[in-house]
C-alpha positions in Angstrom: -6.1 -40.6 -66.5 -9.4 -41.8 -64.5 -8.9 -42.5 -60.7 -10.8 -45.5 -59.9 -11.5 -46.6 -56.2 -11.2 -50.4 -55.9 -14.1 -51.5 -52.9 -13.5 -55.3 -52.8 -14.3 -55.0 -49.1 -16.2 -51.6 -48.4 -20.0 -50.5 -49.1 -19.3 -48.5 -51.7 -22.6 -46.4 -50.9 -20.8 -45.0 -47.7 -17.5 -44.8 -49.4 -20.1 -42.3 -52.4 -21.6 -40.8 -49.1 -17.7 -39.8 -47.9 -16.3 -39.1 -51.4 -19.2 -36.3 -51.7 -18.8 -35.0 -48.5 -15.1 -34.3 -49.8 -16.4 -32.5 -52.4 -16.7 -34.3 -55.1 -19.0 -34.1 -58.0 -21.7 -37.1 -58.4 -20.6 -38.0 -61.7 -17.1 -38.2 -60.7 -17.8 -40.2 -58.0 -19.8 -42.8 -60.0 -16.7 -43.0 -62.3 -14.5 -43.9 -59.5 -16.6 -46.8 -57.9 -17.4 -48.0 -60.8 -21.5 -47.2 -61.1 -24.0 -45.6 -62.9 -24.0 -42.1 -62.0 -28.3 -42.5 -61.8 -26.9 -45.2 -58.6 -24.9 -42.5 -56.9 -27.6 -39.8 -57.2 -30.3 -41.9 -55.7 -27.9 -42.8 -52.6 -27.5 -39.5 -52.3 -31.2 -38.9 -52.2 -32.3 -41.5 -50.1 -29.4 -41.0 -47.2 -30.2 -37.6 -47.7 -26.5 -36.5 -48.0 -26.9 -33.2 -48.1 -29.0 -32.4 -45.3 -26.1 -33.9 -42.6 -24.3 -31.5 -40.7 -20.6 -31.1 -40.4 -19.8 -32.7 -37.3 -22.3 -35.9 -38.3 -20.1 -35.4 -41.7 -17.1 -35.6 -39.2 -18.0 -38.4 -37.1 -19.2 -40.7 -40.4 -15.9 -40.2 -41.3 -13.7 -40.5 -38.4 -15.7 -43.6 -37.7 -15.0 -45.7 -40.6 -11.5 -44.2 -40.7 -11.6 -45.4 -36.6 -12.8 -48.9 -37.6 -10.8 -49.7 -40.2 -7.5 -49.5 -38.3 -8.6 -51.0 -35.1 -9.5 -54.3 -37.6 -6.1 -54.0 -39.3 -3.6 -57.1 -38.4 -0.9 -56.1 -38.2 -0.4 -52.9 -36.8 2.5 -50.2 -37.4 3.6 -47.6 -34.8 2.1 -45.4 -37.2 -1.2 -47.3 -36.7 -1.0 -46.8 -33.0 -0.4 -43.3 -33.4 -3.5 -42.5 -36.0 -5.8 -44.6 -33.7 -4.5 -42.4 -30.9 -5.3 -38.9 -32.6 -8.6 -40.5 -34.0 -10.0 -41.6 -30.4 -9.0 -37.8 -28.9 -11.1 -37.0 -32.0 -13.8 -38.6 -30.9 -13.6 -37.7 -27.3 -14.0 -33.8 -28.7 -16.6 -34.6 -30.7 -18.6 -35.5 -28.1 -17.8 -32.7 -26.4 -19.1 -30.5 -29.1 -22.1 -32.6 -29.4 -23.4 -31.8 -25.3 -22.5 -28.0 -25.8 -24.8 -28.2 -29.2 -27.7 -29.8 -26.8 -29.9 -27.5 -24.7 -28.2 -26.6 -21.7 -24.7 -26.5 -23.0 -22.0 -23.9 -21.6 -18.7 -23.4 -22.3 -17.4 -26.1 -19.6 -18.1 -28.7 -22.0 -15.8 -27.8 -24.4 -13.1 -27.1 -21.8 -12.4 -29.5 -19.1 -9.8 -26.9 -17.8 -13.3 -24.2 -17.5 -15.3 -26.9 -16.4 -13.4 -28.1 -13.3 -11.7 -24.5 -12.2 -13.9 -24.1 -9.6 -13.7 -27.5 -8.3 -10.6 -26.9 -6.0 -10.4 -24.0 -3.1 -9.3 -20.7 -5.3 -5.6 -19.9 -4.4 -6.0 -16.2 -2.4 -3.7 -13.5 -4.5 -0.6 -12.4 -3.7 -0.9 -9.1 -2.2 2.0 -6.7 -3.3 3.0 -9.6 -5.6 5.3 -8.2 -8.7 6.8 -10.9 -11.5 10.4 -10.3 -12.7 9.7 -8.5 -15.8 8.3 -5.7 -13.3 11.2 -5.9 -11.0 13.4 -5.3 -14.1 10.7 -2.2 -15.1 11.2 -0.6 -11.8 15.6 -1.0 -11.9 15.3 0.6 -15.5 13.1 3.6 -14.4 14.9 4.3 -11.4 18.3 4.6 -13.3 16.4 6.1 -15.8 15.7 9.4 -14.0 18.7 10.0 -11.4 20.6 13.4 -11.5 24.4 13.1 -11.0 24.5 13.7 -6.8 21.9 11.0 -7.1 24.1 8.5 -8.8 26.8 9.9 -6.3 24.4 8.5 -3.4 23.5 5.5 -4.7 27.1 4.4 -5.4 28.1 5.4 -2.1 25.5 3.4 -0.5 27.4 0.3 -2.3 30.6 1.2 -0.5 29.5 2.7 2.6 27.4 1.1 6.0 26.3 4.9 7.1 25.9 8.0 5.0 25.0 11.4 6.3 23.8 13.9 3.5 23.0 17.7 4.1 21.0 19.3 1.6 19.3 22.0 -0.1 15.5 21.7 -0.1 13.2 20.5 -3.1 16.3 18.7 -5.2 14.3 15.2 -4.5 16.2 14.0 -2.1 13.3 12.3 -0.3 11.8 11.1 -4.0 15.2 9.2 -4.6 16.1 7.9 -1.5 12.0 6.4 -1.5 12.5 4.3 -5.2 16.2 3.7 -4.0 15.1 1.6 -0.9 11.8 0.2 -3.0 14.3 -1.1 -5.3 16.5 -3.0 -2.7 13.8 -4.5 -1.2 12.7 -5.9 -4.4 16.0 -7.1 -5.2 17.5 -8.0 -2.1 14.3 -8.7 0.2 15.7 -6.3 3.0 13.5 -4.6 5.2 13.5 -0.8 4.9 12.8 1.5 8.0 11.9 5.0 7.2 11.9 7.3 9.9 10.4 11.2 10.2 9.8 13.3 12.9 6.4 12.8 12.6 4.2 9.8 10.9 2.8 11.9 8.7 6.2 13.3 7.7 7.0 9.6 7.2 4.4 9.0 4.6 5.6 11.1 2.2 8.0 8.2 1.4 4.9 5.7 1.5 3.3 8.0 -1.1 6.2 8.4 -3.1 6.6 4.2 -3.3 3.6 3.6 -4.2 3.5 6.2 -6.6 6.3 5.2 -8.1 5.6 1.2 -8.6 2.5 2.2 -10.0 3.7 4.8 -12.1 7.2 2.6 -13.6 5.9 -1.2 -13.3 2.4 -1.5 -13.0 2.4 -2.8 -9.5 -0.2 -1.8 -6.3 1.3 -1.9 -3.3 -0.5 -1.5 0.2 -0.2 -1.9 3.3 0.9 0.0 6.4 3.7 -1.6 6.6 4.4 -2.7 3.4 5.1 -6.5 2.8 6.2 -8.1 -0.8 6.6 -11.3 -1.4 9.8 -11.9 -1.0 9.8 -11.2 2.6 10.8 -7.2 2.7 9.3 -4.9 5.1 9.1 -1.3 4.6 7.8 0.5 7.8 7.3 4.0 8.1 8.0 5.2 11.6 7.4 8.7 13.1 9.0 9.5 16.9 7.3 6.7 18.0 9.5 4.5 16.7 11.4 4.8 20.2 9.2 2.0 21.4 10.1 -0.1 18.1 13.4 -1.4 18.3 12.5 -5.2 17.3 12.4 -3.3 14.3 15.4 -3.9 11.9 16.4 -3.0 8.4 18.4 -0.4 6.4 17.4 3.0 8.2 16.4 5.9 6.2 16.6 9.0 9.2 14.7 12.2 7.1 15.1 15.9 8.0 17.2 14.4 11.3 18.0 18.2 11.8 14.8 19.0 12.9 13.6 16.3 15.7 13.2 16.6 18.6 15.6 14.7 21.8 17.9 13.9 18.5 21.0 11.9 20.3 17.9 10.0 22.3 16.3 9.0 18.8 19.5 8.2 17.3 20.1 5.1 19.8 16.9 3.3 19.2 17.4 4.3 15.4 20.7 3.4 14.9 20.2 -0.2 17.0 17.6 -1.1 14.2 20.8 -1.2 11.5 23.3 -2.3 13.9 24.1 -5.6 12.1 26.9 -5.0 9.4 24.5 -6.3 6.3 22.1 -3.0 7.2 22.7 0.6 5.6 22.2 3.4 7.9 21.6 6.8 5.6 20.8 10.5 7.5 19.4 13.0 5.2 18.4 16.9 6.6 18.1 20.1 5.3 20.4 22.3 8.4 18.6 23.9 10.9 20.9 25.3 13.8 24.2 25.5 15.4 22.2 24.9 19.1 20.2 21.5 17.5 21.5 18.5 19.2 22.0 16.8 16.1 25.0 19.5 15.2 27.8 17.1 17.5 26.7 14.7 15.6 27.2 15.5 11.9 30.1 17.4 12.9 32.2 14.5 14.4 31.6 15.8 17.6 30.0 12.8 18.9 32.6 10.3 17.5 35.0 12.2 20.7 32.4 12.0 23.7 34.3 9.6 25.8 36.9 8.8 23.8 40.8 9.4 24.6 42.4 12.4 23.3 44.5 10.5 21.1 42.0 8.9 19.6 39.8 12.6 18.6 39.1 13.5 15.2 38.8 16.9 13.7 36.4 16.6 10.5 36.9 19.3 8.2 32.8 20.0 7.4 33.1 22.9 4.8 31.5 22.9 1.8 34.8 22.9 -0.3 35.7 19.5 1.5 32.3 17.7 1.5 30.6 18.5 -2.1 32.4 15.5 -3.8 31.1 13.7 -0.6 33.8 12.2 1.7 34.6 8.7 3.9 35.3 10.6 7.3 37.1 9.4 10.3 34.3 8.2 12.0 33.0 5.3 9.5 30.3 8.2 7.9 30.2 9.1 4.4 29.3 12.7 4.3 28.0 14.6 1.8 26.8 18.3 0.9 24.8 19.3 -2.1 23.6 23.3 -2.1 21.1 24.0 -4.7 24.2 25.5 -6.6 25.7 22.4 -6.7 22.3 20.6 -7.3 21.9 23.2 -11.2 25.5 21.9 -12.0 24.4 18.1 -12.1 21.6 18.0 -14.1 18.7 19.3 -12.2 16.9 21.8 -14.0 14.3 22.6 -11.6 15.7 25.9 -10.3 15.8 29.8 -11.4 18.4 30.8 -8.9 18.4 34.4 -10.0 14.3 34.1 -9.2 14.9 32.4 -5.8 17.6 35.3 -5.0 14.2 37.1 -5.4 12.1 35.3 -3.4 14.3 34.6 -0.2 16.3 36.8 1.9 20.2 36.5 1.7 20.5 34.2 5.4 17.2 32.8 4.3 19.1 31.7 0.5 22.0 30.6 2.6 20.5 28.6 5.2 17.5 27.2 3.2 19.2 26.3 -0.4 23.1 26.8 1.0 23.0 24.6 3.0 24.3 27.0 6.2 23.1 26.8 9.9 21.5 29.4 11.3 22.8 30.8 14.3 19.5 31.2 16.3 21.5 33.6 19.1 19.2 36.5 17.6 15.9 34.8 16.6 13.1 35.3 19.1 11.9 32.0 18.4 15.0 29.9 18.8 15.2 26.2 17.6 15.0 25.1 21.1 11.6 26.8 21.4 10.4 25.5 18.5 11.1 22.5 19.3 8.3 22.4 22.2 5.6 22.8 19.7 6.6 19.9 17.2 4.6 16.6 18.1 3.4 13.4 15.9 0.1 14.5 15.1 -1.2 11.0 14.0 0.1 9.7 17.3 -1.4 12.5 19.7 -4.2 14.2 17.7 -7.0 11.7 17.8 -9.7 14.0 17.0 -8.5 15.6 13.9 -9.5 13.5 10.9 -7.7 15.7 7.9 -9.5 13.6 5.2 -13.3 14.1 6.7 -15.3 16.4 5.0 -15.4 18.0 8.5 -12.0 17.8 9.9 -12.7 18.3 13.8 -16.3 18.2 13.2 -18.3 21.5 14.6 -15.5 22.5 16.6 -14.4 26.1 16.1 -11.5 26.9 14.6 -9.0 30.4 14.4 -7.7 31.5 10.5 -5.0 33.5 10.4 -4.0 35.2 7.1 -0.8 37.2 5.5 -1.1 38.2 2.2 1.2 38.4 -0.3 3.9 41.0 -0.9 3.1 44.8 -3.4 5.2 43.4 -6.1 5.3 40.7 -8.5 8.6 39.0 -7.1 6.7 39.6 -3.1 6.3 37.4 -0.5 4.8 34.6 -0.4 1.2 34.3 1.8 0.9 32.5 4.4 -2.3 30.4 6.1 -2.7 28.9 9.0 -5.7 27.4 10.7 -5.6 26.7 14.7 -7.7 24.9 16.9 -7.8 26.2 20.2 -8.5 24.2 23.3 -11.7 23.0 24.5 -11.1 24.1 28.2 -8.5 26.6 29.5 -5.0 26.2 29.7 -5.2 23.7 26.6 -3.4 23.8 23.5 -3.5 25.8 20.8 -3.7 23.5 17.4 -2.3 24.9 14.4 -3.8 21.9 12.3 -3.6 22.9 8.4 -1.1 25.4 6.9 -1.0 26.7 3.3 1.6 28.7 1.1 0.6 30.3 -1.6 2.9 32.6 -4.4 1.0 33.8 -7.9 -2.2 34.6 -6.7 -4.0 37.8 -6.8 -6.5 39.3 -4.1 -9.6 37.5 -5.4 -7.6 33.7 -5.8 -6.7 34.4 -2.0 -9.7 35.2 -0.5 -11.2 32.3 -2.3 -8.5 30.1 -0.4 -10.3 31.4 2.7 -13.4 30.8 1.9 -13.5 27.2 1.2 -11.7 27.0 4.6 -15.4 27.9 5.9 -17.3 25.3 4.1 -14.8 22.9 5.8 -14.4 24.2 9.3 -17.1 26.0 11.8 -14.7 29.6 11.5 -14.7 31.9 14.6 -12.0 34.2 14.0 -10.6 35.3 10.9 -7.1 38.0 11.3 -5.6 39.6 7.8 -2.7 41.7 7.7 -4.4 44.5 5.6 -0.9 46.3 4.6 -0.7 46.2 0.5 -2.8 43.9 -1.1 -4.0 42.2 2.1 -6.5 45.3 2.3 -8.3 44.0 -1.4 -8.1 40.7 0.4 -9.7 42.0 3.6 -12.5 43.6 1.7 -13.3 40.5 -0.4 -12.9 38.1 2.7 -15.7 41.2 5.1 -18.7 40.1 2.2 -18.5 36.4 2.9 -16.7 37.0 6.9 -18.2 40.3 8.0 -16.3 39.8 11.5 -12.6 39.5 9.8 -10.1 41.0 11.6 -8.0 43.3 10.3 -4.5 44.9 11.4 -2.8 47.2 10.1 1.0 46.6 11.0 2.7 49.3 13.3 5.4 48.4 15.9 3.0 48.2 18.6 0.4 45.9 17.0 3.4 44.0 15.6 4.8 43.6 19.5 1.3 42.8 20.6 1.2 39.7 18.3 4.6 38.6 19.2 4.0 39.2 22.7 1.4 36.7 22.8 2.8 34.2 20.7 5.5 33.8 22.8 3.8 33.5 26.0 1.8 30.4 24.7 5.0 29.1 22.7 7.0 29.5 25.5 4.4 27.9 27.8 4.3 24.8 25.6 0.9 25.5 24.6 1.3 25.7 20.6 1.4 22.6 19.2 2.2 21.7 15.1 3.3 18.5 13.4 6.8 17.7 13.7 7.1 17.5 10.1 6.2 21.0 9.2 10.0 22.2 9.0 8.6 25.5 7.2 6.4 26.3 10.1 9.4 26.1 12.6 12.0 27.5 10.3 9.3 30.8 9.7 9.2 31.4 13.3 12.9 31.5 13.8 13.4 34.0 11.1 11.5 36.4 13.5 14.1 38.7 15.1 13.8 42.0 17.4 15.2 45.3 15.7 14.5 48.9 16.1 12.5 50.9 13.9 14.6 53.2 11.8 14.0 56.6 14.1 15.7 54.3 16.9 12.7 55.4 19.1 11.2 51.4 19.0 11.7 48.1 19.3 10.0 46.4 16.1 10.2 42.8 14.6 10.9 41.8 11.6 11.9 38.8 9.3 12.3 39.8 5.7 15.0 41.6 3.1 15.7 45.3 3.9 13.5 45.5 6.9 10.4 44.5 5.4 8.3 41.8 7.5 7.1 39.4 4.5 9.0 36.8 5.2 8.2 34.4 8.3 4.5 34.2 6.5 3.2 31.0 8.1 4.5 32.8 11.7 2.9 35.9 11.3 -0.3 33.8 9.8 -0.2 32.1 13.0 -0.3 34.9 15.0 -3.0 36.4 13.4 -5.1 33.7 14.2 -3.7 33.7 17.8 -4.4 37.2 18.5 -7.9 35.6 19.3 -6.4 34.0 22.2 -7.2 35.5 25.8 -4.1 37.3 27.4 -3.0 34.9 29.8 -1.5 37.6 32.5 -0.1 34.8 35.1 1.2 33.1 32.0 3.0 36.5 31.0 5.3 36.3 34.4 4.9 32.7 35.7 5.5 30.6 32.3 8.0 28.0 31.9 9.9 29.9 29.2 11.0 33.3 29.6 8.9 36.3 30.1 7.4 38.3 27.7 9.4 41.7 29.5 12.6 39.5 28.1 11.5 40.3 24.7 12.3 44.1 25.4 
């Protein structure tokens, strides 16, 4: 059946112009309206149909369309509505039309483009995070926890103030760093990390960051860190006795190894003293004479408390590995490297690390035992004098310059590793000495390396020459230090070399302690290695009984203590200080004999 377009009221040449623009043949069209089809094709060529574009197409249309329901009386709501849509229509339309014209840019299409820059831009959010991020962060952190981890964390639900002794490298510092990034995000608590030195601090700071970035996306900077909802995360070194406005859940690393301890403690423990803060103490041991020892042993909880009211905490390892609410309000905890392999973390060869440490070292180091420094030459309290905040008291050491201390001259002192594949480890230490007399001696960088053959160590030494103006270089040439000697000679040709008898070993020692025990050796506080090296250093006779020798290493050997004797080959350099041998503040050198 033939359509047929009744146009009692309309020009039927527009209504041919919009039936083509449909699409619709000419001939068909003329049938519709009722004309000859010659009619049609001569509007069509005199309105020149088909040289519009689409949007005039558009418009033609829309207008009529417009038009004819603005005239129409009476209206329907669904009138209203069509003149409505048509008129935003239009207003598009036009919109089109200016970005067609010369000059036109994106704004005219888009009011929202066009008037973004009309208000004052809103400044970003700095550390800002959404909750889809927040969840990111919660799943990865559960994601990757070994079971004494999950042991911690549950206990920190339950318990104000946990103490944990540890074996080294089982990422206790990694956990405890996303454990308190998490809380902060969820809770908006401030978290207060605090290190024997600054620097020591920052590991948590790196460890943060690393691992918002890593699990969620997110940047966080900032010394401290702020996030939006309010939480602070300040990383403190011994400084922080001066901060107690300061107040959060405290995180107290490697407490075991700080120096004035029970002093620190106060100001530490006054920052989480209100019962919505978390107190947590984490330390590898270090010994029976540190004054942290009364406190992790329950000691403290007695001082000036009636006899009745004393507790005796059972501290073994048998009682503590399950961890354990105590007497005193602490929930203590002991994980050994052993007990670390048995809960999921598979980061150890214990048979290899039997190996590689001594049997006191294995104990005291992964075991979790103190050492009882009563034999070491360099006892804890000793040590102790030559531990200092370097970020707070070395101003002109800049570690990330291309030139560290500029053109000053420095000391290297070198021991190599050990004869056999499963040897020692090599040790490197670089030392600054003072500018005038009776300053300190500087030990600012120290390296360990374990793998490396005689040409991958000497290369360690040489790009310590492009970085620092080198003045003294000492290498232990017994074993494979003499390949390293001879490598170090073509690019060094003053090394120094010694060749380890008991009197060039007492020489070194000798020395050492006169400027240790003067207070003139200085590292940072957070170098645990460096003070735990030192006090493996103990006096023994050589095996005719005829001399006193020193050693630090399995079945006599002196490999072990690497970074100490490294440092002592570099202060060998040092002049002999005679007043300083009988006058110091420590005891004499004779008392070594």
């Amino acid at each position: 059946m033939n359509a047929h377009v009744e146009t009692p009221d309309l020009d039927p040449r527009r209504t041919a112009k919009h039936l083509y623009w449909q699409g619709f043949r000419v001939a068909r069209i003329a049938e519709m309206l009722g004309e000859k089809a010659a009619t049609v094709h001569s509007w069509k060529a005199r309105d020149d149909w088909d040289a519009a574009k689409p949007i005039e197409r558009v418009e033609g249309t829309l207008e009529a369309r417009l038009i004819q329901l603005i005239l129409k009386d009476p209206k329907d709501g669904r009138d209203f509505k069509e003149i409505d849509l048509l008129g935003r229509q239009v207003e598009r339309l036009a919109r089109v039309r200016r970005y067609e014209e010369p000059g036109g840019h994106e704004g005219d299409l888009n009011p929202k483009v066009a008037n973004r820059n009309a208000n004052p831009k809103r400044k970003p959010v700095k550390n800002d995070y959404t909750e889809e991020q927040a969840e990111q962060l919660r799943a990865a952190f559960f994601d990757e926890l070994f079971g004494y981890q999950k042991h911690w964390y549950r206990a920190g639900e339950k318990n104000r103030i946990r103490n944990i002794l540890k074996s080294r490298q089982i990422g206790a510092t990694y956990y405890f760093a996303r454990e308190a990034l998490l809380d902060a995000v969820e809770t908006g608590r401030n978290q207060i990390f605090l290190s024997a030195s600054k620097a020591q601090a920052h590991v948590f700071k790196q460890y943060i960051t690393a691992f918002a970035r890593g699990a969620a996306g997110i940047e966080l900077t900032g010394d401290p860190i702020v996030l939006p909802n309010g939480a602070t995360l300040y990383f403190l070194g011994t400084n922080a006795r001066t901060a107690q406005s300061y107040h959060g859940n405290l995180y107290f690393d490697e407490y075991f190894w700080t120096y004035k301890f029970q002093e620190l403690r106060k100001v530490a423990s006054g920052m989480a003293m209100h019962k919505k803060w978390r107190q947590t103490y984490i330390s590898t041991p270090s010994s029976l004479s540190h004054d942290a020892y009364p406190f992790w042993a329950g000691q403290l909880f007695n001082k000036g408390r009636a006899k009745k009211e004393h507790i005796d905490l059972d501290i073994s390892h048998a009682a503590l590995k399950d961890g354990r609410a105590c007497e005193d309000g602490q929930w203590r905890h002991i994980v050994t490297v052993e007990d670390a392999l048995t809960q999921g973390c598979d980061l150890f060869d214990l048979d290899q690390l039997r190996l590689e440490y001594s049997e006191p070292e294995y104990r005291n180091l992964l075991m979790c035992e103190f050492v009882d420094d009563n034999a070491s030459l360099f006892g804890m309290l000793l040590m102790q004098r030559c531990m200092v905040d370097s970020w707070e008291v070395w101003d002109d050491f800049k570690p990330f310059a291309a030139r560290p201390v500029a053109n000053q001259p420095v000391w290297i002192g070198y021991d190599p590793n050990g004869e056999s594949e499963t040897g020692d480890n090599a040790g490197l230490a670089v030392i600054l000495p003072p500018a005038k007399p009776g300053g300190k001696y500087r030990i600012i960088e120290r390296h360990q390396f374990r793998g490396l053959d005689y040409e991958d160590q000497a290369e360690q030494i040489r790009q310590l020459t492009k970085r620092y103006n080198v003045t003294h270089i000492g290498i232990d040439t017994t074993g494979i230090g003499s390949s390293v000697y001879q490598l170090v000679r073509k690019f060094y040709p003053g090394v120094t070399q010694y060749q380890y008898n008991p009197e060039i070993k007492g020489q070194l020692v000798m020395k050492a302690y006169n400027l240790i025990s003067k207070g003139r050796v200085e590292f940072d506080a957070g170098w645990i290695d460096m003070a735990q090296s030192f006090m493996a250093i103990r006096k023994t006779t050589t095996a005719s009984g005829r001399h006193i020798t020193f050693v630090a290493g399995r079945n006599g050997t002196t490999g072990h203590a690497d970074l100490a004797w490294a440092v002592m080959h570099a202060l060998d350099k040092a002049p002999l200080d005679i007043d300083g041998a009988t006058t110091g503040t420590g005891s004499s050198m004779m008392e070594i004999y």
